[in-house]
C-alpha positions in Angstrom: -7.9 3.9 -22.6 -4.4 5.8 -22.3 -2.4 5.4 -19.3 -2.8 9.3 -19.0 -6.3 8.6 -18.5 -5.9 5.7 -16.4 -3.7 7.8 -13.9 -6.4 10.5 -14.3 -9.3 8.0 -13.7 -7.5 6.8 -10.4 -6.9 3.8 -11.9 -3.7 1.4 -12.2 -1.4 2.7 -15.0 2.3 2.4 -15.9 3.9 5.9 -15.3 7.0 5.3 -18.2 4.3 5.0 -21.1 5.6 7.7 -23.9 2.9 10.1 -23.1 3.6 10.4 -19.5 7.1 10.9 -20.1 7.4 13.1 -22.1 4.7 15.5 -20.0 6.8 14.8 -17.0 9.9 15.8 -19.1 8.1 19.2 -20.1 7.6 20.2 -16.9 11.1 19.2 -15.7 12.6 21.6 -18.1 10.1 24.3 -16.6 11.4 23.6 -13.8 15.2 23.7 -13.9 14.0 26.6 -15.6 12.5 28.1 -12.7 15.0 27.3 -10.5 18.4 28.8 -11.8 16.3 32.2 -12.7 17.4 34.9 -9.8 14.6 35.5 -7.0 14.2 38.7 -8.3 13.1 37.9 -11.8 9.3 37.7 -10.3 7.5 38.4 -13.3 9.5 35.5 -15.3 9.0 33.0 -12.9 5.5 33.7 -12.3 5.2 33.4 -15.9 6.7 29.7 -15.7 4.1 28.8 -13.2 1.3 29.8 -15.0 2.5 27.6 -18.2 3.2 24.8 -15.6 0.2 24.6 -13.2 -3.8 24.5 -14.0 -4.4 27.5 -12.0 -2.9 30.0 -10.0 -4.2 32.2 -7.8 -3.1 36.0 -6.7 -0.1 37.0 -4.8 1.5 33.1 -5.3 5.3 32.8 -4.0 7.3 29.4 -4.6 10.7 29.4 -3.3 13.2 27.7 -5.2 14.3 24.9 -5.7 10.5 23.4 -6.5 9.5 20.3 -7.8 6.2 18.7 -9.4 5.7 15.5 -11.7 3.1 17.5 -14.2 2.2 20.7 -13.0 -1.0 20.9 -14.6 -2.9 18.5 -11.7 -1.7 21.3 -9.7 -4.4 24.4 -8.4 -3.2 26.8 -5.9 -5.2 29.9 -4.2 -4.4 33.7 -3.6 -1.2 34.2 -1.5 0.0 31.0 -1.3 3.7 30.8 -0.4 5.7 27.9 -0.1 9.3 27.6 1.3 12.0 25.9 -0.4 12.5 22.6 -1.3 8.6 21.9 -1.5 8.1 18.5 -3.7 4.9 17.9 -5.4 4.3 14.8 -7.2 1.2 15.6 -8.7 0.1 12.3 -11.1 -3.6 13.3 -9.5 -5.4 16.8 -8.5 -3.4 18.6 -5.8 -6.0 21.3 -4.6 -4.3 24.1 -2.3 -6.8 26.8 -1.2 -6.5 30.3 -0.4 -3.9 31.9 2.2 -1.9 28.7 2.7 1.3 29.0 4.1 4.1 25.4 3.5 7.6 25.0 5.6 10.7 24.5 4.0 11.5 20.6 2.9 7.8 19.9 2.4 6.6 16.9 0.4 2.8 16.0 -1.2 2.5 12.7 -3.1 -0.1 11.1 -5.0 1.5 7.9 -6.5 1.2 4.9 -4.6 3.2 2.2 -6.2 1.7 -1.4 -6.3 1.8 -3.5 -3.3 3.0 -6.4 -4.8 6.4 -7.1 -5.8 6.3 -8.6 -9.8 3.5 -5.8 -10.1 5.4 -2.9 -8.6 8.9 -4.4 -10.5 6.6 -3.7 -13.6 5.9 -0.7 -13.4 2.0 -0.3 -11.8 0.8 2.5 -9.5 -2.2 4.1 -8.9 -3.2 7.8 -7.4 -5.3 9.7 -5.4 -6.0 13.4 -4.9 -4.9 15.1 -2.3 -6.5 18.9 -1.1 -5.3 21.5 1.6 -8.1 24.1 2.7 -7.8 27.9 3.4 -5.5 28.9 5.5 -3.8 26.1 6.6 -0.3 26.5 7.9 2.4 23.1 7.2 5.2 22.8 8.7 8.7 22.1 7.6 9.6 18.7 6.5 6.1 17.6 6.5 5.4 14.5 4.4 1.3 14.1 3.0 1.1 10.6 1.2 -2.0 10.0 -1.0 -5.6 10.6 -0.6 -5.2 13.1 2.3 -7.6 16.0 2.9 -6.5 18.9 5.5 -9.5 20.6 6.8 -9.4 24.8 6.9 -7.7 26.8 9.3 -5.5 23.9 10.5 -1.5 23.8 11.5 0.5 20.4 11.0 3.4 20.6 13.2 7.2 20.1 11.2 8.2 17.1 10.6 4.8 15.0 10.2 3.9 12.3 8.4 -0.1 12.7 7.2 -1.5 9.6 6.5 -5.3 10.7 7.4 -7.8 13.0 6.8 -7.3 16.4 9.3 -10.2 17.8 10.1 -10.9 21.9 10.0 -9.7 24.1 12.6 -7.0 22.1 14.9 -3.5 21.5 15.5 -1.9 18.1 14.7 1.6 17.0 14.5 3.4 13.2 14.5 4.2 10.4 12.7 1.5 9.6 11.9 -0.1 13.2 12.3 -2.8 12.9 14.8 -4.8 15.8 15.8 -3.6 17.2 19.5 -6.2 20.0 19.9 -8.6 22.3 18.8 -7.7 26.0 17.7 -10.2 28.3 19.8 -10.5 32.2 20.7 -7.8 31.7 23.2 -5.0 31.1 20.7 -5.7 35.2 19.7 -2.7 37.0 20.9 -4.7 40.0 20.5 -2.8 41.2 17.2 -4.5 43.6 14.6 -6.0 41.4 11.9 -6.9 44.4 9.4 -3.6 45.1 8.0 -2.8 43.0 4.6 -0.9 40.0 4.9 2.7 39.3 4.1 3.0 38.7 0.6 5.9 36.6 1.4 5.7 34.8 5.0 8.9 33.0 6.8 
């Protein structure tokens, strides 16, 4: 078995096998890329993110500078936006679902490196997916560390560290996150909610 597939299986690989590198280097000069073109050039640098992710949905806005391990473990949703400086190391599935909106300085990882020290030194992680539902909101300089699911319709406050499972439908914030309420029909400020959605949310 490769050690693409091992990374793939969820299984302990080594990340500098020949493979791996050179897919990581492929998407690196994507990226750099991607991130000297002008924010104007929208039809180039939605181009570069169709070669780099596995899917993309409609109405998708990265911010530059943006950076991913792979790309292709990568799956976004319709009007995603994310701000700038959003890091995405992506050695297993990162799933992001419709309408989800991600702060500047943002950072989702898969990799865990190995525990112990002569293993680590040597080279051994091991990953696990991580997936954000519809219409979740993230704050800036949120940090999500492997194996993390964020339930739909839920806000993580700036500057959180997500270590577990967030279930559907609440605000949490901290380090580590922890829910702090439930989002009910009194958090409706009374606002239209027919008209389209920005394209491109601050």
């Amino acid at each position: 078995m490769s050690e693409k597939d091992k990374m793939l299986n969820q299984e302990y690989y080594i990340s500098w096998d020949n493979e791996l590198t050179e897919e990581r280097e492929r998407a690196k000069d994507l990226l750099f890329e991607f991130n000297h073109m002008k924010p104007s050039q929208r039809y180039e640098r939605n181009q570069i993110i169709q070669k780099l992710f596995h899917s993309v949905g409609e109405n998708a806005w990265i911010e530059s500078p943006f950076n991913c391990d792979y790309g292709y473990n990568i799956t976004v949703g319709d009007n995603f936006y994310t701000n700038t400086n959003c890091t995405i190391l992506d050695c297993a599935k990162v799933t992001i679902g419709n309408n989800v909106w991600i702060g500047p300085n943002v950072s989702l990882y898969t990799p865990n490196h190995a525990i112990d020290a002569i293993e680590r030194i040597a080279g051994y992680e091991r990953t696990l997916p991580i997936n954000i539902s519809d219409n979740v909101w993230i704050g800036g300089s949120v940090t999500i560390v492997p194996g993390v699911t964020i339930g739909d319709n839920s806000i993580i406050g700036a500057g959180s560290v997500v270590t577990k499972n967030i279930p559907a439908n609440v605000i949490a914030a901290g380090v580590p996150c922890k829910v702090i309420r439930s989002i009910t029909e009194k958090d409706k400020i009374g606002l239209t909610t027919n008209k389209q959605s920005n394209k491109n949310p601050q």
